[in-house]
FIMI-791694 format. One record per residue (C-alpha): x, y, z negated. Coordinates in pm, 1 decimal, padded with zeros to 6 digits. Each point is the difference from the previous one (the first is absolute). Layout:
% residues N
lomar xx = X	yy = Y	zz = Z
...
//
This chain:
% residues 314
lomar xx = 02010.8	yy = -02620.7	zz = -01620.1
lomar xx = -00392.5	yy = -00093.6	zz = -00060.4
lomar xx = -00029.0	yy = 00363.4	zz = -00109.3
lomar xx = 00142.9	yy = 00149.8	zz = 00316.6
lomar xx = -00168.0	yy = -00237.7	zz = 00219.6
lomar xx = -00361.4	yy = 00081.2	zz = -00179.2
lomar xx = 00090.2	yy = 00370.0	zz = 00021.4
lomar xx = 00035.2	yy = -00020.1	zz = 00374.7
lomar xx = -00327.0	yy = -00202.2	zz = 00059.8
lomar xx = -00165.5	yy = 00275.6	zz = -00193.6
lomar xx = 00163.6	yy = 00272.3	zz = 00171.0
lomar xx = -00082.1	yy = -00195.5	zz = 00388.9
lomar xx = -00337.5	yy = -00046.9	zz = -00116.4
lomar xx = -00075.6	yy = 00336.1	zz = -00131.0
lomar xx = 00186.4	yy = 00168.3	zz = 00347.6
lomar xx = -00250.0	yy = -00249.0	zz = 00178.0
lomar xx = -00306.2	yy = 00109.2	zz = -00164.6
lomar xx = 00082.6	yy = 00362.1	zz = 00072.7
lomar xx = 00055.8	yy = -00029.2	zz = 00388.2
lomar xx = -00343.3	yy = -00209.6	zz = 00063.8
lomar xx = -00161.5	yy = 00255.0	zz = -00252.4
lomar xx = 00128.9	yy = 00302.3	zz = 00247.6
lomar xx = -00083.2	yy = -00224.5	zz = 00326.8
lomar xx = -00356.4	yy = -00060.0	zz = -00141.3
lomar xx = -00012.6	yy = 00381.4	zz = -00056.0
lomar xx = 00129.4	yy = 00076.8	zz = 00349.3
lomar xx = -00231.1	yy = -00250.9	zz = 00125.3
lomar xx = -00287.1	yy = 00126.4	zz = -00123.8
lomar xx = 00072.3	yy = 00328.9	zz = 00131.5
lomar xx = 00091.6	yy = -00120.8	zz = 00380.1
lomar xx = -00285.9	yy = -00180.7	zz = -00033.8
lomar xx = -00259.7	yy = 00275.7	zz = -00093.8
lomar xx = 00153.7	yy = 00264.9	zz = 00267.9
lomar xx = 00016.8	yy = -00276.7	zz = 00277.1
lomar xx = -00388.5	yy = -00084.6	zz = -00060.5
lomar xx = -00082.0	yy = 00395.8	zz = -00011.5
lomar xx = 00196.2	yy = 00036.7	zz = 00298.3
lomar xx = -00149.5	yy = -00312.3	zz = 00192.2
lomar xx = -00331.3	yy = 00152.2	zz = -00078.8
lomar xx = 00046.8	yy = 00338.9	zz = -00012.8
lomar xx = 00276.5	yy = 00087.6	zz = 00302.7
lomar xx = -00204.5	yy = 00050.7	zz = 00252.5
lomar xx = -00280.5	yy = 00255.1	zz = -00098.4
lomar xx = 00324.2	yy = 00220.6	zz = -00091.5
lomar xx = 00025.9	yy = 00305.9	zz = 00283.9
lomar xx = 00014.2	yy = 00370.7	zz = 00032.4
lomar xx = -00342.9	yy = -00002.2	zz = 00066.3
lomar xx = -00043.8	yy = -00212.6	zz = -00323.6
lomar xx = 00205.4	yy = 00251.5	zz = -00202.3
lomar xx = -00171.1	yy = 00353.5	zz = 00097.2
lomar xx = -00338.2	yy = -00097.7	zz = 00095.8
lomar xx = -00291.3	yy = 00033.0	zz = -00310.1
lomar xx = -00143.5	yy = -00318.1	zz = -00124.5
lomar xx = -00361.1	yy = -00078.8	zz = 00172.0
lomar xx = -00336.4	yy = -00174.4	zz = -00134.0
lomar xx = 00057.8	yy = -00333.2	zz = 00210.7
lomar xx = -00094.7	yy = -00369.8	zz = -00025.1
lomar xx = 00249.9	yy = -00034.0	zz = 00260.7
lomar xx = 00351.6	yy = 00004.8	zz = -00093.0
lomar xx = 00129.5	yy = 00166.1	zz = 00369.9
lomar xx = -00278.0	yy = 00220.8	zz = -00096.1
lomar xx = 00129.2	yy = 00113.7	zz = -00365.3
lomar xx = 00215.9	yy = 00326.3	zz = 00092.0
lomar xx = 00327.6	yy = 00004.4	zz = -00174.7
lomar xx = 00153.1	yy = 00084.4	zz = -00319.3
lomar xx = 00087.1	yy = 00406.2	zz = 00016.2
lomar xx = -00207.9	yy = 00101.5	zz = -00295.3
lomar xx = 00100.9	yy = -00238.8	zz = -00242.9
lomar xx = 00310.4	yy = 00106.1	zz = 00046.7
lomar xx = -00064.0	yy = 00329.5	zz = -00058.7
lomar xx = -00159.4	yy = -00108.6	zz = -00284.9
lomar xx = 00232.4	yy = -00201.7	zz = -00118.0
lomar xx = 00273.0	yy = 00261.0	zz = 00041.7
lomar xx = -00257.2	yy = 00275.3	zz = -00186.6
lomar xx = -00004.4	yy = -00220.7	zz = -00280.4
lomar xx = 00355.7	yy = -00149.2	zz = -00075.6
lomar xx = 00071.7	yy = 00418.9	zz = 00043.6
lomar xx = -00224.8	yy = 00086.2	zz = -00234.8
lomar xx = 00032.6	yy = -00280.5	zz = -00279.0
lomar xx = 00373.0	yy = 00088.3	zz = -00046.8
lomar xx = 00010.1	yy = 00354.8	zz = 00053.0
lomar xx = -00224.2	yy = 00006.9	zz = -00315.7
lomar xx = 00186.1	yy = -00297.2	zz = -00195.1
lomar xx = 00324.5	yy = 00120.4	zz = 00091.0
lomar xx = 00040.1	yy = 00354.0	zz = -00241.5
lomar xx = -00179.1	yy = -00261.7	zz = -00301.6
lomar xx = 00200.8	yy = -00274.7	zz = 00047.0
lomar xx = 00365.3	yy = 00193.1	zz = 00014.7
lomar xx = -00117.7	yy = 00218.1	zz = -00257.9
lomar xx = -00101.1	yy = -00322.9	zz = -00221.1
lomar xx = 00317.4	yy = -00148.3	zz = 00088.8
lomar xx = 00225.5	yy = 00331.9	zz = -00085.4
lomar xx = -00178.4	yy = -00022.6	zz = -00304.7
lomar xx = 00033.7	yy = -00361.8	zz = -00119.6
lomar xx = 00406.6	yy = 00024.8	zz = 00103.3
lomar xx = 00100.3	yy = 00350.0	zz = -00096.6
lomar xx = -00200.6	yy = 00103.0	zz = -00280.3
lomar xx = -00194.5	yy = -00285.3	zz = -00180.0
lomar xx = 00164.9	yy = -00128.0	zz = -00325.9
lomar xx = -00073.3	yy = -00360.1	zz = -00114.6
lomar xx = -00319.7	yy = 00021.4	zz = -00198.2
lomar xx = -00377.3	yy = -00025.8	zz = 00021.9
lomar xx = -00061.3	yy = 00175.3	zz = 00226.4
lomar xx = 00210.8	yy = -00105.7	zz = 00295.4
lomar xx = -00090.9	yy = -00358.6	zz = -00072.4
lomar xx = -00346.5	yy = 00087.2	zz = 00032.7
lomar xx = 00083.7	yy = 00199.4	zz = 00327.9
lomar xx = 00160.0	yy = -00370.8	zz = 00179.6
lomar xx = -00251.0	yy = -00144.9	zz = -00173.5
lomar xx = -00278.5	yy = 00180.3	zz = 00206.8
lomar xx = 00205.6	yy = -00008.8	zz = 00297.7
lomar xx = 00057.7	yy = -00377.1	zz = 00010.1
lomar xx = -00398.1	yy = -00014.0	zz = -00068.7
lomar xx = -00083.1	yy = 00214.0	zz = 00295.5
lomar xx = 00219.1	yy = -00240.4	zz = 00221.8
lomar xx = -00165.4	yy = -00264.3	zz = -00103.0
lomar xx = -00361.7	yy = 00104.3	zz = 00030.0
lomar xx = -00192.4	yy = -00131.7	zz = 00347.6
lomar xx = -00031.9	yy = 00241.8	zz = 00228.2
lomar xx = -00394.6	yy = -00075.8	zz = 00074.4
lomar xx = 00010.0	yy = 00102.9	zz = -00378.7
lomar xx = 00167.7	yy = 00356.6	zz = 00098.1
lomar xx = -00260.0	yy = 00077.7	zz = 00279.7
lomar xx = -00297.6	yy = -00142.3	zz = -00198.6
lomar xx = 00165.7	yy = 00273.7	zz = -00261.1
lomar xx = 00040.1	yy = 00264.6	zz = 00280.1
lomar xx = -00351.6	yy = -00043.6	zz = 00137.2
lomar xx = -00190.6	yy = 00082.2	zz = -00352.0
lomar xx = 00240.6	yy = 00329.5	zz = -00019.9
lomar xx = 00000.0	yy = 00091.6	zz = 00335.2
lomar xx = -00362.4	yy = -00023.0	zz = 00049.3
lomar xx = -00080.9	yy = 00306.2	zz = -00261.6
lomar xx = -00153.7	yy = 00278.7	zz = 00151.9
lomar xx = 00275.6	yy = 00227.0	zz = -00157.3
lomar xx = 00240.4	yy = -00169.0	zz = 00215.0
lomar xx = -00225.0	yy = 00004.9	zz = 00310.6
lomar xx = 00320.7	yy = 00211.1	zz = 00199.4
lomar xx = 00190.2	yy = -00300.6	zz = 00077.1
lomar xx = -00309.8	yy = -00160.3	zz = 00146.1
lomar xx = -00309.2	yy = 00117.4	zz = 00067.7
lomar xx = -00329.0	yy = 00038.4	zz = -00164.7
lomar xx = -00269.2	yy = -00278.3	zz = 00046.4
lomar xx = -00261.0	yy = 00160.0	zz = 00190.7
lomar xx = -00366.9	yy = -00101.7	zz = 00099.0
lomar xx = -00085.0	yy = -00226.2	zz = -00330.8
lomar xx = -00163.7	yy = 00180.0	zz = -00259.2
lomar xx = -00017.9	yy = 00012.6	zz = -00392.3
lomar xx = 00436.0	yy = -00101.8	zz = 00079.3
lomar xx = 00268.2	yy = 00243.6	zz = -00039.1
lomar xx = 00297.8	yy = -00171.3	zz = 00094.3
lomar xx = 00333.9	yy = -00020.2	zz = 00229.3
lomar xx = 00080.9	yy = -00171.8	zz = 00208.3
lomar xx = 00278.0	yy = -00149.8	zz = -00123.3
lomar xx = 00187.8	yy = -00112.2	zz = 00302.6
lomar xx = 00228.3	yy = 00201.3	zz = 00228.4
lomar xx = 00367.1	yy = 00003.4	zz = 00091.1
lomar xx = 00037.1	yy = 00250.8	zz = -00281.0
lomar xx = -00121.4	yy = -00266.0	zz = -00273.7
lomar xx = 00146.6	yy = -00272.8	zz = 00161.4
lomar xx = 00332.6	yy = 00183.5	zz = 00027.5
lomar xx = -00028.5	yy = 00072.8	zz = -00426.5
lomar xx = -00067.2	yy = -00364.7	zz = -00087.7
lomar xx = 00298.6	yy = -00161.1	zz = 00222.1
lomar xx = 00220.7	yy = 00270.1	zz = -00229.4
lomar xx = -00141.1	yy = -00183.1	zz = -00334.4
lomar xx = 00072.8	yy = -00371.1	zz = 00192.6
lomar xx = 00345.3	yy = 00120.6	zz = 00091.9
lomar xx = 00053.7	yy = 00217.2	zz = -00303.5
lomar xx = 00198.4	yy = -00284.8	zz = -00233.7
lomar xx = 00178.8	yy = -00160.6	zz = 00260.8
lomar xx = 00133.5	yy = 00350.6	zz = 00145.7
lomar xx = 00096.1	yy = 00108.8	zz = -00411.3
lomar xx = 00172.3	yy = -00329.9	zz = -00032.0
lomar xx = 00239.0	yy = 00010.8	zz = 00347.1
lomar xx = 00100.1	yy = 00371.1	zz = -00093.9
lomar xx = 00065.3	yy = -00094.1	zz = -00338.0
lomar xx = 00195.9	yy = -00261.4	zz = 00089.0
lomar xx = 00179.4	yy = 00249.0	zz = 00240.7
lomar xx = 00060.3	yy = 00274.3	zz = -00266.1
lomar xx = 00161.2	yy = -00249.1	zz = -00245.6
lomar xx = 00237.8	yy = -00112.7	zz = 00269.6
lomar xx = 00161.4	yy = 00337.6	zz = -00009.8
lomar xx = 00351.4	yy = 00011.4	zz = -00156.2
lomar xx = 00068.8	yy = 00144.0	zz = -00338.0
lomar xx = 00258.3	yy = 00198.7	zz = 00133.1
lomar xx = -00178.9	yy = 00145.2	zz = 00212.4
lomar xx = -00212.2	yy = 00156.9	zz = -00231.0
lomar xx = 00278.0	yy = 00037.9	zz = -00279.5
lomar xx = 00210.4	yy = 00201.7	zz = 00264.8
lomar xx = -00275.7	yy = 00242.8	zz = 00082.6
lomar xx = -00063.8	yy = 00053.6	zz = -00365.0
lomar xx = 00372.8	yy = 00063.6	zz = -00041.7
lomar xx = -00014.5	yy = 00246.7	zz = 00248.8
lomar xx = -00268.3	yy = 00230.7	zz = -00208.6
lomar xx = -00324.0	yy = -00110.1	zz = 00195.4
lomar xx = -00355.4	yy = -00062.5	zz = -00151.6
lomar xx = -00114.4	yy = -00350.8	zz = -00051.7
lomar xx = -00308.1	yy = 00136.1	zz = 00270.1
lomar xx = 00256.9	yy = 00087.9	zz = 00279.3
lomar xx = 00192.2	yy = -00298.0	zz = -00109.7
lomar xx = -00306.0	yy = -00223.7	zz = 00071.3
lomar xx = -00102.2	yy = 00242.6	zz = 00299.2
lomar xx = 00296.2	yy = 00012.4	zz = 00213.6
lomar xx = 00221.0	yy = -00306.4	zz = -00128.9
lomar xx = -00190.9	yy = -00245.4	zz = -00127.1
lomar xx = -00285.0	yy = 00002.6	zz = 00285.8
lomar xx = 00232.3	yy = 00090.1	zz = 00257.1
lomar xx = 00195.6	yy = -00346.2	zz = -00075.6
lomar xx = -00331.4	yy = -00172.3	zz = -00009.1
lomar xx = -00125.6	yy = 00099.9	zz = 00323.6
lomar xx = 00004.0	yy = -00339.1	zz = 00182.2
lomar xx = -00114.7	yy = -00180.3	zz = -00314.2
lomar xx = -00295.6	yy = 00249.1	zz = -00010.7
lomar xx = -00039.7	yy = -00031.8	zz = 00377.9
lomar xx = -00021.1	yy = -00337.6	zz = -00016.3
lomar xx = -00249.3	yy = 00001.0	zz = -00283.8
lomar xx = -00230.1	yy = 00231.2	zz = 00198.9
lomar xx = 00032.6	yy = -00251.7	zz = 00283.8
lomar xx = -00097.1	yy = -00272.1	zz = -00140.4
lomar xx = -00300.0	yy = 00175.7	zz = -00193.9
lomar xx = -00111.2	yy = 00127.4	zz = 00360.0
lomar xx = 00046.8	yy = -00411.7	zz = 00116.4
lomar xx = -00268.3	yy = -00062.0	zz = -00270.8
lomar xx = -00233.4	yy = 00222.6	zz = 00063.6
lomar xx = -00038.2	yy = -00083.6	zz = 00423.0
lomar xx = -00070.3	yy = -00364.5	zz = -00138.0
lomar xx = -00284.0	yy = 00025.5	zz = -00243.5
lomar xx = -00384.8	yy = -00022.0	zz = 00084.6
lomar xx = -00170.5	yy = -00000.9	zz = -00303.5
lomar xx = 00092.8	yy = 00385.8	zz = -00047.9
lomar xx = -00067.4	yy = 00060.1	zz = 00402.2
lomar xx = -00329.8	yy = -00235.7	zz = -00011.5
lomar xx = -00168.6	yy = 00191.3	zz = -00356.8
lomar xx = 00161.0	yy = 00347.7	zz = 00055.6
lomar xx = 00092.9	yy = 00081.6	zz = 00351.1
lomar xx = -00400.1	yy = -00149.3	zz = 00186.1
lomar xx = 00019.6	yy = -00261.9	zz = 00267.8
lomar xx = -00072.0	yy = 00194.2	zz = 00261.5
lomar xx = 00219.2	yy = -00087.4	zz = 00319.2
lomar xx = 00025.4	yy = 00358.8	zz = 00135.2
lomar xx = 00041.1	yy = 00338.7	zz = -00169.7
lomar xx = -00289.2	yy = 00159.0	zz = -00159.6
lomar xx = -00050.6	yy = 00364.4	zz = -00043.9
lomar xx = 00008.6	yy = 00280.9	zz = 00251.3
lomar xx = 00104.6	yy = -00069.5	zz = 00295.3
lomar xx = 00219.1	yy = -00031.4	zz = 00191.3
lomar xx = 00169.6	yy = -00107.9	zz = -00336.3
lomar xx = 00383.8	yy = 00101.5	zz = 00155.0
lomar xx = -00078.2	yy = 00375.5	zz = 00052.0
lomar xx = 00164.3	yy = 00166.4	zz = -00300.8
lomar xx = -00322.7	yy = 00204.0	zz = -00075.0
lomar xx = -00150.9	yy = -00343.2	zz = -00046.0
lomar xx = 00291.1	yy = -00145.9	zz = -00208.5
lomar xx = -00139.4	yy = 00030.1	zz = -00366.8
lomar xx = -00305.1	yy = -00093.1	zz = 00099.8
lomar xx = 00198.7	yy = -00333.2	zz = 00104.9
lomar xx = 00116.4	yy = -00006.9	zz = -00301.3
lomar xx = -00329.0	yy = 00021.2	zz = -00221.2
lomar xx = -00137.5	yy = -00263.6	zz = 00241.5
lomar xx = 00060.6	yy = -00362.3	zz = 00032.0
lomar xx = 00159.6	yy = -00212.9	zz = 00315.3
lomar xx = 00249.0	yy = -00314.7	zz = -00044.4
lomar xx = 00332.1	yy = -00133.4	zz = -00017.3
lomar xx = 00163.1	yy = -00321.1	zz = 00180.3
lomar xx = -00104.0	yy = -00204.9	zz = -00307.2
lomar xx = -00349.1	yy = 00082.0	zz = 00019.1
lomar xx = -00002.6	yy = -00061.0	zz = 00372.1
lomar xx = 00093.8	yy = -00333.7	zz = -00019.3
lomar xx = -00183.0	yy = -00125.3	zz = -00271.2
lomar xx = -00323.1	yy = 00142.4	zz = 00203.6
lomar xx = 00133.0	yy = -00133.1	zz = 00357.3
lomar xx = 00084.5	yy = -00358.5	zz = -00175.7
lomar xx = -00245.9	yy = -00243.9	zz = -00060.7
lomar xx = -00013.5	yy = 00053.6	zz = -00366.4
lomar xx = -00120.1	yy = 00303.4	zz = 00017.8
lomar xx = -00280.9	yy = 00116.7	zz = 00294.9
lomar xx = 00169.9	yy = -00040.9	zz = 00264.6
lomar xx = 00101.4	yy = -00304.8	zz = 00223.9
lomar xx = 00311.0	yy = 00189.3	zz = 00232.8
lomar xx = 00255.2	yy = -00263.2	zz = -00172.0
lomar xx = 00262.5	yy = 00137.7	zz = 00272.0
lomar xx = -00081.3	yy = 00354.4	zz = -00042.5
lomar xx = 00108.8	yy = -00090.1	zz = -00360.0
lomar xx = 00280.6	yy = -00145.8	zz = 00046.0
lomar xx = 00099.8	yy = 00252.5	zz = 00199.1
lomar xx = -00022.7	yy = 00287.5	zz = -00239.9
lomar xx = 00160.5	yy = -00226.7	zz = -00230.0
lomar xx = 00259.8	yy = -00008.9	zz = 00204.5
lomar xx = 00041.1	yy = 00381.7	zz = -00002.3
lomar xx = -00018.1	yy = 00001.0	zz = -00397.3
lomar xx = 00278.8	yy = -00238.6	zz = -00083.0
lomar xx = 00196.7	yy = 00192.9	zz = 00258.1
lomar xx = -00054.4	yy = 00331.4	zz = -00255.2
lomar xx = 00079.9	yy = -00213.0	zz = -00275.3
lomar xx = 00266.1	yy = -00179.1	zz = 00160.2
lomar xx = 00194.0	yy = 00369.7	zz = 00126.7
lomar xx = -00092.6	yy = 00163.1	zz = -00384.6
lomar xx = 00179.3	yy = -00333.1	zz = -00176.9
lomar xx = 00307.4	yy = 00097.5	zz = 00277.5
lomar xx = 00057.1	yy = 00309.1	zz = -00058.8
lomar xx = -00013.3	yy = -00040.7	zz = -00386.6
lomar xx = 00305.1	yy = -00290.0	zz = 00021.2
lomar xx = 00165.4	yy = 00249.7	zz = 00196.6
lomar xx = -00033.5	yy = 00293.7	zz = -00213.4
lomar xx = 00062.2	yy = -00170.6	zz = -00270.0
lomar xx = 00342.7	yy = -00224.3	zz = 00173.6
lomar xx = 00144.7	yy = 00297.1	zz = 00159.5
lomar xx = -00129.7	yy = 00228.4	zz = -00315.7
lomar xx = 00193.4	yy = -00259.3	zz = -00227.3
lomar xx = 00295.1	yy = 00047.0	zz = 00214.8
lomar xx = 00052.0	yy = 00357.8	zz = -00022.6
lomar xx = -00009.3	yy = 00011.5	zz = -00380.3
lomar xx = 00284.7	yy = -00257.6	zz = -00032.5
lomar xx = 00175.3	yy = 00227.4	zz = 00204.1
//
């Protein structure tokens, strides 16, 4: 009887501890959107959205937000269209053709170190490589300084190539995880059948991963429109585009590219006070705007992956 009685103590006790732990979580959240929200709401319009950001001590006088999110949008495209054939290949690798040993211990091991490396570290890393002449196509060559032959070092281009090496570990692990979740049988009945263990993996095995890759990619792309040491070291701070312009005629587009401009990160940490700016609102505002992105992205992810999950039990 003492036994039972202690065992249901324990098990109220523990039940309590979880629902105030997922209240304080919840919480926390409400809390954080209602004060961005409070601040933020009102510098949030149409004009906001597709006007250019302006040089302004005055907040009514700031312009709006369109070429972050250009930028922003250049960059989470470019980061995972280059991580995205590494990590899947990485992943078909470590599932489908790796055997226990050295060397695919030393492969997670490098992959678990890359995850866990700061990411001021990876743009500190990007700017010493990116900034050799021989590399001066993704930027541009420094011009007007002499006895120094050197790139640039920051553009969309560069920027776009070091969000792939943030991204890179967490994209190999989702699609791992993805690949193992495949049935046996699957694979065993395609064998059976007289196919190649490439077609196998090509139109089987990735074909009943898709929403697990998906989601991986999704997530990855989530990471990449939150950073800002990458965008701050890599991408410039400058508010608008640089380059030829106008920077949205296609003739002009690589020259976008090879030329720096911002994201919705970068804005607000120069429209905040922390950075040079004192447009608090203005801010908030464009904060408001990212954790919308982030906030749709995280969405559609739980629905690929609930209505994903529910076509493969069928």
């Amino acid at each position: 009887m003492y036994k039972k009685i202690n065992h249901k103590t324990g098990s109220n006790i523990g039940k309590a501890y979880f629902i105030i732990s997922m209240a304080l979580v919840v919480f926390t959240i409400l809390f954080i959107l209602s004060v961005i929200f409070y601040y933020g709401i009102d510098m949030v319009s149409w004009e906001f959205l597709t006007s250019e950001p302006n040089a302004s001590a005055f907040e009514m006088e700031s312009g709006g937000i369109l070429t972050p999110i250009i930028g922003t949008t250049l960059l989470t495209v470019l980061g995972i269209t280059v991580a995205f054939p590494f990590a899947l290949s990485t992943a078909i690798f470590l599932v489908f053709y790796s055997k226990k040993g050295l060397f695919k211990s030393l492969v997670k091991i490098a992959v678990d170190i890359l995850s866990g490396v700061p990411t001021v570290v990876i743009a500190l890393f990007a700017l010493v490589i990116f900034t050799q002449p021989q590399l001066s196509f993704l930027s541009v060559m420094i011009e007007g300084v002499e006895d120094i032959s050197r790139a640039y070092g920051r553009s969309f281009l560069v920027g776009g190539i070091t969000m792939a090496i943030m991204v890179l570990p967490f994209v190999i692990k989702s699609m791992e995880e993805a690949l193992k979740s495949v049935p046996a049988s699957y694979l065993d009945a395609s064998y059976a059948l007289g196919a190649s263990k490439w077609r196998t993996i090509s139109k089987v095995a990735l074909g009943s991963a898709r929403d697990g890759l998906v989601t991986g990619t999704i997530l990855g792309m989530g990471r990449i429109i939150g950073d800002t040491s990458i965008v701050w070291l890599t991408l410039g701070g400058t508010m608008r585009m640089t380059g030829i312009q106008p920077w949205y005629s296609p003739e002009n587009w690589i020259s976008t590219l090879q030329n720096t401009g911002s994201t919705l990160t970068s804005f607000i940490y120069f429209a905040s006070p922390a950075g040079e700016g004192n447009s608090i609102e203005v801010a908030f505002g464009a904060s408001i705007i990212l954790i919308f992105i982030i906030i749709i992205l995280n969405i559609l992810a739980s629905l690929i992956g609930y209505f994903g999950g529910g076509s493969h039990e069928d």
